[in-house]
N, C-alpha and C positions, 0 to 999 in steps of 0.2 A: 688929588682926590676927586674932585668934580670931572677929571676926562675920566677916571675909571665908573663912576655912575652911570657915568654917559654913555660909555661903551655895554654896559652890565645892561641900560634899558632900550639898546639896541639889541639885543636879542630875544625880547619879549616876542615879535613878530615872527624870528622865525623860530621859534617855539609851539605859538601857536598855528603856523604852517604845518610844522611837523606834526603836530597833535590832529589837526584836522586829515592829513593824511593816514594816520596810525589806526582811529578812530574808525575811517571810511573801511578801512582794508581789513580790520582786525574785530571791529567791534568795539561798543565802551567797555564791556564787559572782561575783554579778553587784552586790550588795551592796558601793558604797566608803563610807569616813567618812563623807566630802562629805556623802553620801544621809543617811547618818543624824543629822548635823549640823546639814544643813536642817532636818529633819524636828523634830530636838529645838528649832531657833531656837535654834542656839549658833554659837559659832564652831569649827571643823573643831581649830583644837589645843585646845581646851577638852577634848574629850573624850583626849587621850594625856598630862590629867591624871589620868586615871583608869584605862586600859588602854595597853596598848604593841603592840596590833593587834587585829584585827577579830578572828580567833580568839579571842584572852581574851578581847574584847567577845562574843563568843556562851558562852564559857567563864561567864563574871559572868550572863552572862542567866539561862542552864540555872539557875546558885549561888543565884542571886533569885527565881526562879519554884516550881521543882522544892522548893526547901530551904524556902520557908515554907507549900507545901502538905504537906511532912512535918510540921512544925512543928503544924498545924493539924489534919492526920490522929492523931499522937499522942496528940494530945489528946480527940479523939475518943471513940479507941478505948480512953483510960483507965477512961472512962466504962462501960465494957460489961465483964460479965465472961466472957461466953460466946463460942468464939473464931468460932462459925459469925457472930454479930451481925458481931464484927471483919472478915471475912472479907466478907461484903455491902457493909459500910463502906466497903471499901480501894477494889470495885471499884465502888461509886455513885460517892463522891467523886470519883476517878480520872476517870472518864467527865462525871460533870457539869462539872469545873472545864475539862475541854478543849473542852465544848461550849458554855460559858458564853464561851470565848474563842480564838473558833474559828482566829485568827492565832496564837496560840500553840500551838494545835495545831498545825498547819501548819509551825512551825520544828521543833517534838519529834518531827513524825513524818515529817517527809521533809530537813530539814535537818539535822537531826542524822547521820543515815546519810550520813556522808560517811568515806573512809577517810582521815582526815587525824589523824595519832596525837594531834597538840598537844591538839585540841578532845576527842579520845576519851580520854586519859589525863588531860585536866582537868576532865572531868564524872563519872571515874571515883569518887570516893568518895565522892561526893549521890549516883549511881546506886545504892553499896554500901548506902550508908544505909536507901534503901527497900526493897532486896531485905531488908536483915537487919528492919526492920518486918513485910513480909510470912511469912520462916521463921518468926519468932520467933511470929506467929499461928497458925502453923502446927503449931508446938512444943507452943502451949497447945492445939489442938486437938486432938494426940493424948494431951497430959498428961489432960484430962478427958473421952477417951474417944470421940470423935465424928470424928476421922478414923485413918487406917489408919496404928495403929503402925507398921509394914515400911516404911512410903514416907520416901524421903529427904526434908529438908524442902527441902533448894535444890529438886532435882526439881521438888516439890509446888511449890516457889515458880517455876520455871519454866513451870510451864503456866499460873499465874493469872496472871502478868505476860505470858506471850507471848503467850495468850487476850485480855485486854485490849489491849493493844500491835495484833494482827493488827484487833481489832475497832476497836479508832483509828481505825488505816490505811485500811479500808476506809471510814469515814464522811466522810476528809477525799477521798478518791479520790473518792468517791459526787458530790462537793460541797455536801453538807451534807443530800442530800434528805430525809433522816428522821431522827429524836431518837434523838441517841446516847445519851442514858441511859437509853432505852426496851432496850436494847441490855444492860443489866448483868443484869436477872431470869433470862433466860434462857441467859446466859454463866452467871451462878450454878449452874442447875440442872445445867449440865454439867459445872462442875467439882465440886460435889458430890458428884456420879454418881461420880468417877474417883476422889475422895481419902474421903468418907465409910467409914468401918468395917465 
């Protein structure tokens, strides 16, 4: 009984593999099981082993993707003690891993934008997460002196994520023609410009 569980929650993964490809190419909207079902080569109730609708299923994806590049950023930026390093970090990573995988760009940055409360108040606290990664670099950057005591840190953390976020948007719009992480140096230089002392 414990090797078939076992087996049943090895296919979580590629599920939601499948689901982020279906998603990317189809739409949430346009997007059924069925498609990602196929996709994964299961059977269509296999997957409402694991989710109890497509929203959760884009809910688990966001949980899966978004939460082990925190996971991986963290760790990072343990490594560093200076928060300007942190601060280059958030937004290299950030832009390399979506251009490393350009369908899941594609779901974060145009599927996600849907007004649908379920998916938007169940991505809400992985969303929180990284915002408090980003204040919290932002906290040490004023604590040591290198950005502008006065500035709020959400603020401050508003412009490096909505900076990032717009510069996404425009690469997956673009359809990929130029390297988005050619893209972070110079978003750098200009948030620097606004939050530096």
């Amino acid at each position: 009984m414990a090797g078939t569980r076992q087996r049943e929650k090895d296919k979580l993964p590629i599920i939601l593999e499948a689901a982020k490809v279906i998603f990317a190419s189809n739409g949430f909207h346009n997007s059924q099981i069925a498609k990602i079902a196929k996709q994964a080569g299961i059977a269509e109730g296999t997957i409402y082993l694991y989710v109890r609708s497509k929203e959760e299923l884009m809910i688990r994806l966001f949980e899966q993707q978004v939460g082990s590049f925190i996971t991986v950023l963290q760790e990072q930026l343990r490594s560093m003690e200076d928060a300007r390093d942190q601060i280059a970090c958030i937004i290299h990573q950030h832009l390399s891993r979506l251009e490393e995988d350009p369908e899941l760009a594609r779901v974060i940055q145009f599927e996600l934008r849907q007004p649908n409360p379920t998916i938007r108040d169940g991505i809400a606290p992985v969303l929180r997460s990284y915002f408090q990664v980003i204040e919290q670099t932002i906290l040490l950057g004023q604590e040591q002196g290198h950005f502008d005591p006065t500035l709020s840190p959400k603020l401050a953390r508003q412009l490096i994520f909505g900076g990032i976020n717009e510069v996404a948007t425009s690469w997956v719009f673009s359809q990929k023609a130029y390297a988005l992480r050619a893209q972070g140096e110079p978003l750098l230089r200009m948030i620097f410009r606004g939050i530096t002392k």
